[in-house]
C-alpha positions as CSV (number, residue, x, y, z in Angstrom):
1,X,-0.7,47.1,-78.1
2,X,2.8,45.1,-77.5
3,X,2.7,41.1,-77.0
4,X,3.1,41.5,-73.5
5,X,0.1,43.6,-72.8
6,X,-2.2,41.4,-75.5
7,X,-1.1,38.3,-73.4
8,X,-2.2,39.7,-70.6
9,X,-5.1,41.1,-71.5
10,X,-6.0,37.1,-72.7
11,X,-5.3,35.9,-69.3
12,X,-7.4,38.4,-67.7
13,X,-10.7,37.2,-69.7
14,X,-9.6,33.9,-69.1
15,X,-9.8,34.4,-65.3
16,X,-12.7,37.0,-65.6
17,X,-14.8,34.2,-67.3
18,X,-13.7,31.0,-65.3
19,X,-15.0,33.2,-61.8
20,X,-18.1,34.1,-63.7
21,X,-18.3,30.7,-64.5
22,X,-18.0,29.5,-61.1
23,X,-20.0,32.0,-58.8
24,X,-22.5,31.2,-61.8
25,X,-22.8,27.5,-60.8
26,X,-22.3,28.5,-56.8
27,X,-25.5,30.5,-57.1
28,X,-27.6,27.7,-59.6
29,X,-27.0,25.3,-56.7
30,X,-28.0,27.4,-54.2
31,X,-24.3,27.6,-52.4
32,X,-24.3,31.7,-52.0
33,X,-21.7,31.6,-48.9
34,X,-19.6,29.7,-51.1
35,X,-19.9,32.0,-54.0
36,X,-19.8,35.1,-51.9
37,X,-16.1,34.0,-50.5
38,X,-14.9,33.4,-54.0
39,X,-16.1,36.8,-54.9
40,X,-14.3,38.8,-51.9
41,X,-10.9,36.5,-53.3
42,X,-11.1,37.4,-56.9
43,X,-12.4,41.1,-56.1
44,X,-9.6,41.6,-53.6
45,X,-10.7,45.7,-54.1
46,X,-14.2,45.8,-54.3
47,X,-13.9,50.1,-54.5
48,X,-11.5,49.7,-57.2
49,X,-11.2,46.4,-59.0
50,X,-9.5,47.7,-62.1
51,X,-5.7,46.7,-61.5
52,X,-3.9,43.6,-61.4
53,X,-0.5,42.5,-60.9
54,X,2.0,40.3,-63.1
55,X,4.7,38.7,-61.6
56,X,7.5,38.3,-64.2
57,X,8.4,35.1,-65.4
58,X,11.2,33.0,-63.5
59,X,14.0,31.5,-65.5
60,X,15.5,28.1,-64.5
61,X,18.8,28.8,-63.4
62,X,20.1,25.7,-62.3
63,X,19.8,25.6,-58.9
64,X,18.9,22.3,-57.4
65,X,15.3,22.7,-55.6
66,X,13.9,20.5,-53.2
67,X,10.3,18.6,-54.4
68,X,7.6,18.6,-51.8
69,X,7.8,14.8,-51.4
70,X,11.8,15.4,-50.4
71,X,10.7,18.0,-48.3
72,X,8.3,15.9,-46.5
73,X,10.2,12.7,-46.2
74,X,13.2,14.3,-44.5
């Protein structure tokens, strides 16, 4: 298994067990809607929820961005 893959594999868990975390309290305090909705986001496939998709990191490249408070103040 190459870097890339193992990485990824970690961040998957991670995400796997912060959701299970979460519908886990959902359903403790009784809030089902609320855990049913974060289940249909994470299990965007319900018939096949075995594939995920990695977008590749983005490099600075020096070109000037606008902050959401310029944005919002112009």
């Amino acid at each position: 298994m190459d870097n890339t893959t193992k990485i990824r594999e970690e961040l998957i868990t991670q995400i796997e067990n912060y959701y299970c975390q979460r519908l886990t309290e959902l359903v403790d305090m009784k809030m089902f809607d609320d855990a049913h909705s974060i289940y249909e986001e994470f299990a965007v496939d319900v018939d096949n929820p075995v594939e995920w998709f990695f977008i590749k990191d983005v490099e600075d490249d020096d070109t000037e961005t606008l902050s959401i408070d310029d944005q919002t103040n112009r």
